[in-house]
VEXKOL-626699 format. One record per residue (C-alpha): x, y, z; residue in one letter; residue number from 0. Coordinates in nm, 3 decimals. Example, Ala and Ser with C-alpha at 12.3 -4.5 7.8 and 13.67 -1.06 7.14 Angstrom:
2
PT  xx  yy  zz  residu  num
PT  1.230  -0.450  0.780  a  0
PT  1.367  -0.106  0.714  s  1
//
This chain:
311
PT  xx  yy  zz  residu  num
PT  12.703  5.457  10.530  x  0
PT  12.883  5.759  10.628  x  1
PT  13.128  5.868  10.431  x  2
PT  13.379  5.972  10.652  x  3
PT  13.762  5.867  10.604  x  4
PT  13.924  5.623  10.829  x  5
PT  14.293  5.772  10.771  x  6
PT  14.418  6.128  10.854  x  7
PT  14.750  6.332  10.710  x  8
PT  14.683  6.563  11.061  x  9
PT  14.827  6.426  11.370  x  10
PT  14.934  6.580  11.725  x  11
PT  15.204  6.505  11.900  x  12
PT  15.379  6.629  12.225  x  13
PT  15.707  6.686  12.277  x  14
PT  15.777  6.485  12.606  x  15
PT  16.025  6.682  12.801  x  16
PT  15.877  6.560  13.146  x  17
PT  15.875  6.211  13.019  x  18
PT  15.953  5.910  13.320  x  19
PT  15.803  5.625  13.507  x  20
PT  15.466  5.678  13.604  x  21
PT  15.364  5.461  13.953  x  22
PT  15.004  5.592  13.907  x  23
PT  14.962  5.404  13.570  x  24
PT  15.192  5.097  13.679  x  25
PT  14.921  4.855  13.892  x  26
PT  14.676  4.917  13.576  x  27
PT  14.979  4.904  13.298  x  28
PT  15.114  4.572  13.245  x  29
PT  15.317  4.697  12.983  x  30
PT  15.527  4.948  13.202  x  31
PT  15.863  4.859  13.361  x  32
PT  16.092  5.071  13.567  x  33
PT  16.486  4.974  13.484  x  34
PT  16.784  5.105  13.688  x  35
PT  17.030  5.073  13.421  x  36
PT  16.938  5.446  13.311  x  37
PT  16.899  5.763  13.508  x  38
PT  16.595  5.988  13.501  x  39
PT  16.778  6.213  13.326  x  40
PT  16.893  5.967  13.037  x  41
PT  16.549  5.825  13.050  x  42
PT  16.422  6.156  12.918  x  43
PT  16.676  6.255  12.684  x  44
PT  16.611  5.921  12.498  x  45
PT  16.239  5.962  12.490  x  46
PT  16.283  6.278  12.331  x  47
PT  16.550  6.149  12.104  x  48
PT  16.350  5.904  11.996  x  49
PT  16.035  6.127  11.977  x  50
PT  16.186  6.349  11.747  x  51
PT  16.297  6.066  11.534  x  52
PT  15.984  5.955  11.458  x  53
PT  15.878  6.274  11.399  x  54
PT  16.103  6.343  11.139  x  55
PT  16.029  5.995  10.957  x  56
PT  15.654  6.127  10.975  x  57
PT  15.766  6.451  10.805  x  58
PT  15.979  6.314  10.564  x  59
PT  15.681  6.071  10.411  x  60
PT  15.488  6.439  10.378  x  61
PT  15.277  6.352  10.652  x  62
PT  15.134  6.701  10.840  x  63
PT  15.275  6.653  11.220  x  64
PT  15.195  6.956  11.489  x  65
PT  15.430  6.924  11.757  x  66
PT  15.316  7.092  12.057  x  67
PT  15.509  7.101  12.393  x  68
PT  15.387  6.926  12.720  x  69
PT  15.297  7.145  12.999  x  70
PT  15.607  7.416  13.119  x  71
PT  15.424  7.387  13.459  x  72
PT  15.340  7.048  13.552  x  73
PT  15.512  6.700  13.536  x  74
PT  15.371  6.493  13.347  x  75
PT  15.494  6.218  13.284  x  76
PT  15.317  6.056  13.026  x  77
PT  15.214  6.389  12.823  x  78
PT  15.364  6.196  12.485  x  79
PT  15.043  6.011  12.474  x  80
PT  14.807  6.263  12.375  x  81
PT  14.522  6.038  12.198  x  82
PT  14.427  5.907  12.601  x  83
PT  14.303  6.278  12.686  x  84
PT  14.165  6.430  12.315  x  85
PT  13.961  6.348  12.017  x  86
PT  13.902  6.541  11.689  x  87
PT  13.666  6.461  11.494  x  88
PT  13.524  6.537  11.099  x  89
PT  13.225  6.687  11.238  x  90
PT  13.383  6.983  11.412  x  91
PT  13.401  6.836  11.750  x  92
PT  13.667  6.740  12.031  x  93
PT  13.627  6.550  12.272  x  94
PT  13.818  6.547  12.618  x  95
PT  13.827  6.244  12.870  x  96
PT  13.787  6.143  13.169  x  97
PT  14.147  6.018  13.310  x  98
PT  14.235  5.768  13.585  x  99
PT  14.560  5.857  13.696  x  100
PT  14.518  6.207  13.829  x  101
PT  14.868  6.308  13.724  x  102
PT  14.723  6.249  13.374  x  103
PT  14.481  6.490  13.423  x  104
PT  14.669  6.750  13.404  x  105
PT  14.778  6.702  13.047  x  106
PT  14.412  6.833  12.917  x  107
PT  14.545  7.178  12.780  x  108
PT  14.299  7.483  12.628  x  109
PT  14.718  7.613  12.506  x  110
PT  14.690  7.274  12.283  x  111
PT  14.303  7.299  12.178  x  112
PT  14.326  7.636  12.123  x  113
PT  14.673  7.580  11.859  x  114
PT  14.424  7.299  11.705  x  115
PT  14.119  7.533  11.695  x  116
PT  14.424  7.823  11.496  x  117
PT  14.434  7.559  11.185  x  118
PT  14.131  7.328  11.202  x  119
PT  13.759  7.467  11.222  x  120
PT  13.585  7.390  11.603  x  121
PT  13.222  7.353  11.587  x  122
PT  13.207  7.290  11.979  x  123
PT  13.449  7.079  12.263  x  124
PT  13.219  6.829  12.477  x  125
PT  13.434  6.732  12.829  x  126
PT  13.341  6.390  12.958  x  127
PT  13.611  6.469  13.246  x  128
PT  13.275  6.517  13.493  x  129
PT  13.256  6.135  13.515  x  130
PT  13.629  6.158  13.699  x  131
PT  13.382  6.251  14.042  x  132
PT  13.224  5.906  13.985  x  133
PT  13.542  5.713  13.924  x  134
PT  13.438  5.631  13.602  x  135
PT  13.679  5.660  13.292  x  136
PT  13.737  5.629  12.908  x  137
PT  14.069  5.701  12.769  x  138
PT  14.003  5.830  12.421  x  139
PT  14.138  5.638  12.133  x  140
PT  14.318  5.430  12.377  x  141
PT  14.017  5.314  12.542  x  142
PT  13.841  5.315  12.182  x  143
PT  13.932  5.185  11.819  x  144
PT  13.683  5.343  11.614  x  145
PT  13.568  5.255  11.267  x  146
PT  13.510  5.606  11.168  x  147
PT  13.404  5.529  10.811  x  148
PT  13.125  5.224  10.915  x  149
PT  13.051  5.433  11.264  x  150
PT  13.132  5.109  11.510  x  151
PT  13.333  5.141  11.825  x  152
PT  13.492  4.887  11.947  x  153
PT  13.639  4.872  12.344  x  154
PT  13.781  4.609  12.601  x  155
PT  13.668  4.711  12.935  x  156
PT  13.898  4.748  13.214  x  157
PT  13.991  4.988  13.488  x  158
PT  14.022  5.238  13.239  x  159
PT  13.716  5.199  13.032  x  160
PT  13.398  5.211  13.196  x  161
PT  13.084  5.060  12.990  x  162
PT  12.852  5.373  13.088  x  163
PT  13.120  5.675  12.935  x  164
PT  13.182  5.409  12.652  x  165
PT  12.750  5.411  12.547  x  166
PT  12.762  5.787  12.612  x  167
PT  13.051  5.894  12.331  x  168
PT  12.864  5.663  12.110  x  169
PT  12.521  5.793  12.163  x  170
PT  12.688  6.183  12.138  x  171
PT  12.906  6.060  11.811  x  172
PT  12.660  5.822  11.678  x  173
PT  12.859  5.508  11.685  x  174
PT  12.722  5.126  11.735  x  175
PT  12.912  5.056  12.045  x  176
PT  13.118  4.700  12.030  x  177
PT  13.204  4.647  12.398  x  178
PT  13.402  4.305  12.522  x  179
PT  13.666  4.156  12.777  x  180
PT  14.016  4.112  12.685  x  181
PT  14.230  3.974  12.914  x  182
PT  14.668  3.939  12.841  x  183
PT  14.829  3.605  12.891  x  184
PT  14.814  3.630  13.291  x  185
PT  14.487  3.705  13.265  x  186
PT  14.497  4.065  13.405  x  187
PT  14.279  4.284  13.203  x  188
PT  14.412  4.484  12.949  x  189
PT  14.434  4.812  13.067  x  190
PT  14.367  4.994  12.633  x  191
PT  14.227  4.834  12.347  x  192
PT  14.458  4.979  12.124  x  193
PT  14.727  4.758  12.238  x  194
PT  14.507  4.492  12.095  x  195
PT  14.332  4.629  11.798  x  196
PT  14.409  4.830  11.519  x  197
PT  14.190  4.928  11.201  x  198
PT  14.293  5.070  10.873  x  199
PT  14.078  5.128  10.610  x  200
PT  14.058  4.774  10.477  x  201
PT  14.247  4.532  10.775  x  202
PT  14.216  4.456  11.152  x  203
PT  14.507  4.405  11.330  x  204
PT  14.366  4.190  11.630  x  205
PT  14.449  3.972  11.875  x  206
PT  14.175  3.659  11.888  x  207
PT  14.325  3.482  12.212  x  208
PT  14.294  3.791  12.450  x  209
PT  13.898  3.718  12.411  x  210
PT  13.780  3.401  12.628  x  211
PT  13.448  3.417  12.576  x  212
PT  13.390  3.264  12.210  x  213
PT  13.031  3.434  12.205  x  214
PT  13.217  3.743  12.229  x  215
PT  13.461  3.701  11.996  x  216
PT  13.278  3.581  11.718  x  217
PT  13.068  3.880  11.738  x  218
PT  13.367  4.122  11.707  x  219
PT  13.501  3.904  11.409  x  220
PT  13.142  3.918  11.262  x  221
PT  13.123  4.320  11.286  x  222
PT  13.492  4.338  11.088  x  223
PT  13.410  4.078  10.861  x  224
PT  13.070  4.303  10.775  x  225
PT  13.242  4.604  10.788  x  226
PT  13.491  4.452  10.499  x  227
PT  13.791  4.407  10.704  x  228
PT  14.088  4.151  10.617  x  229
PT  14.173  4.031  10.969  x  230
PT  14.524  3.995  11.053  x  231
PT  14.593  3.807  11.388  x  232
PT  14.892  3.841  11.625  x  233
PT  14.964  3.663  11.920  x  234
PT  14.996  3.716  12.272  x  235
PT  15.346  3.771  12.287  x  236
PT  15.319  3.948  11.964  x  237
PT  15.097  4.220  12.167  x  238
PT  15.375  4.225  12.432  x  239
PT  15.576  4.374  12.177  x  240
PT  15.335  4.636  12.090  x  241
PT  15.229  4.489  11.752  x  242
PT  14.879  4.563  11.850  x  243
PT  14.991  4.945  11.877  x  244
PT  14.992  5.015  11.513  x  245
PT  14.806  5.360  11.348  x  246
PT  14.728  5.368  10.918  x  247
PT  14.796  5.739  10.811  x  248
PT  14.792  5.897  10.498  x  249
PT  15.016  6.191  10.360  x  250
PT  14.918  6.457  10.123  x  251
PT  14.893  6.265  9.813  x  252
PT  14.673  6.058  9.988  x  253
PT  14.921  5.729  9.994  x  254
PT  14.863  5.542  10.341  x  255
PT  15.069  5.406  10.592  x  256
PT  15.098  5.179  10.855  x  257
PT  15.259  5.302  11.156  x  258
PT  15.450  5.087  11.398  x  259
PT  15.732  5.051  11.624  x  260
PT  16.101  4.901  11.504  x  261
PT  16.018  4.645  11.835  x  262
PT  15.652  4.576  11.673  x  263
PT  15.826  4.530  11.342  x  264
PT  16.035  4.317  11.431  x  265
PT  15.782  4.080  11.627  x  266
PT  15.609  3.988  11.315  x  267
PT  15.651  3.691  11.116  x  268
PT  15.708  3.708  10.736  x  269
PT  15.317  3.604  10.650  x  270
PT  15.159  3.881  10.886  x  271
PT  15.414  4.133  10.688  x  272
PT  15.255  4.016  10.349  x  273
PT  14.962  4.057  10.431  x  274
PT  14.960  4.387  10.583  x  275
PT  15.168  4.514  10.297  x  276
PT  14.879  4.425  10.057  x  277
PT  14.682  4.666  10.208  x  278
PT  14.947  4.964  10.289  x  279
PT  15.268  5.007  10.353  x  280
PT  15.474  4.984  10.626  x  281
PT  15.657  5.207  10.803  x  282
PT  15.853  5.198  11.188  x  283
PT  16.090  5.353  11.374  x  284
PT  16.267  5.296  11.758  x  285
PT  16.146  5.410  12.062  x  286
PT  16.249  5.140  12.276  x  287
PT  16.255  5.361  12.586  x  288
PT  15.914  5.523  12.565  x  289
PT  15.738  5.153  12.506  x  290
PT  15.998  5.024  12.818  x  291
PT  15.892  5.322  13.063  x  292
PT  15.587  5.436  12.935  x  293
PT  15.382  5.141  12.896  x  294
PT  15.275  5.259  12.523  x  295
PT  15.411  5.286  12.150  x  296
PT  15.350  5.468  11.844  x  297
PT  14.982  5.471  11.835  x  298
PT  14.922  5.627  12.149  x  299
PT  15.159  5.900  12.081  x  300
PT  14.959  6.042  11.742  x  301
PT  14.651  6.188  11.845  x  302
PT  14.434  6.218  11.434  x  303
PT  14.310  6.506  11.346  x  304
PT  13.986  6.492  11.180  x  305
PT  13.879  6.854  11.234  x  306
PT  13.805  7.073  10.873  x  307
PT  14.135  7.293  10.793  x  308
PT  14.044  7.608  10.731  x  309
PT  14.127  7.746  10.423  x  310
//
């Protein structure tokens, strides 16, 4: 077994100054909606109010957060979800992706990697963004939940994650590759598996009825029950409130956390909460607007940082 760690005290986030309604991302995005009661303007301000709140939570639980700034150049509306474009990993390498909204695109940034490669040591950056020219795609640790202690890699294809760029990371990274259907409660595919999934270190957050095929899904429950995971299910509507879109973190001291929104918080039911708390604790805070206009939540805006510090 490798004996990598599943948590992180390193994680990236970006400021999202440019932050709105994306209509590349909606027809894919079930989870987007566009609202009229707010202007652009206010949209933004709130996404960065509530960006910087969560950031200071982070801080305040001694948890390392780099805050870098999206692009001064480009709009980009969704640049607050960093994990879709970037990967670091504990064996010196990142990994960028191949993105299907071409706005998105342009939130790959050597200005970021190189303010990663200042702190962290960089054996070598592999691009998978080639595969754009065929149309195919894989949306980092959106597309992907990885078990980076048992090496599995688990991923709900869709739009957005193509089966081919899916085998390839795992044959680069060396992860068993755990690839299914998941569809949401109107049977449109879901677009990321981490609005569905989340791992920590000794739980899976999961949701069993977005799986129809029952050959399929007892094979996914069979690889977490093997890899020693307590599964915790949510429910459909549960995912609608982005209770699927949780992250476990660690601060210095090495105590771990379980990130989640003050919506996804609030979804759960007393039993789910005890059981997640015997594992880690949990901690959420409110950014109502960026799961409303964005489409995503907490998870997606905390891109881990596996990378070696240098000394």
């Amino acid at each position: 077994m490798n004996e990598a760690r599943q948590t992180t005290n390193h994680i990236l986030m970006i400021r999202p100054s440019h932050f709105g309604f994306n209509e590349e991302t909606a027809a894919s995005n079930a989870f987007q909606s566009k609202t009229d009661q707010l202007t652009a303007s206010e949209i933004s301000k709130k996404a960065m109010e509530e960006f910087d709140g969560m950031v200071r939570m982070l801080r305040s639980l001694d948890i390392e957060v780099i805050v870098m700034d999206d692009s001064p150049q480009f709009q980009t509306p969704d640049a607050v979800f960093p994990n879709n474009w970037v990967s670091f990993h504990e064996n010196g390498m990142i990994l960028t992706y191949p993105m299907f909204a071409e706005v998105r695109r342009l939130e790959r940034s050597e200005r970021i990697l190189d303010a990663i490669a200042d702190k962290f040591k960089v054996k070598a950056i592999l691009p998978l963004t080639h595969f754009e020219s065929k149309e195919q795609f894989l949306e980092g640790t959106g597309s992907m939940i990885l078990d980076r202690t048992h090496k599995i890699a688990y991923a709900c294809l869709s739009p957005r994650t193509h089966l081919n760029i899916f085998e390839k990371f795992c044959k680069l990274l060396g992860y068993k590759a755990v690839s299914f259907k998941a569809l949401d409660a109107k049977g449109q595919e879901i677009y990321h598996t981490n609005v569905m999934m989340a791992l920590g270190e000794s739980f899976a957050i999961f949701v069993s009825d977005a799986i129809r095929n029952p050959n399929e899904l007892e094979r996914i429950k069979r690889s977490l029950a093997d890899s020693g995971k307590v599964l915790i299910e949510i429910s459909m509507k549960q995912m609608e409130a982005f209770a699927g879109n949780m992250l476990q973190i660690r601060n210095k001291t090495g105590e771990t956390f379980l990130m989640m929104s003050t919506q996804a918080y609030q979804s759960l039911n007393e039993l789910q909460i005890n059981k997640i708390e015997a594992h880690t604790r949990i901690i959420h805070s409110p950014i109502n607007t960026i799961e409303l206009i964005g489409g995503g939540s907490v998870r997606c805006m905390m891109a881990e940082i596996f990378l070696p510090p240098k000394k």
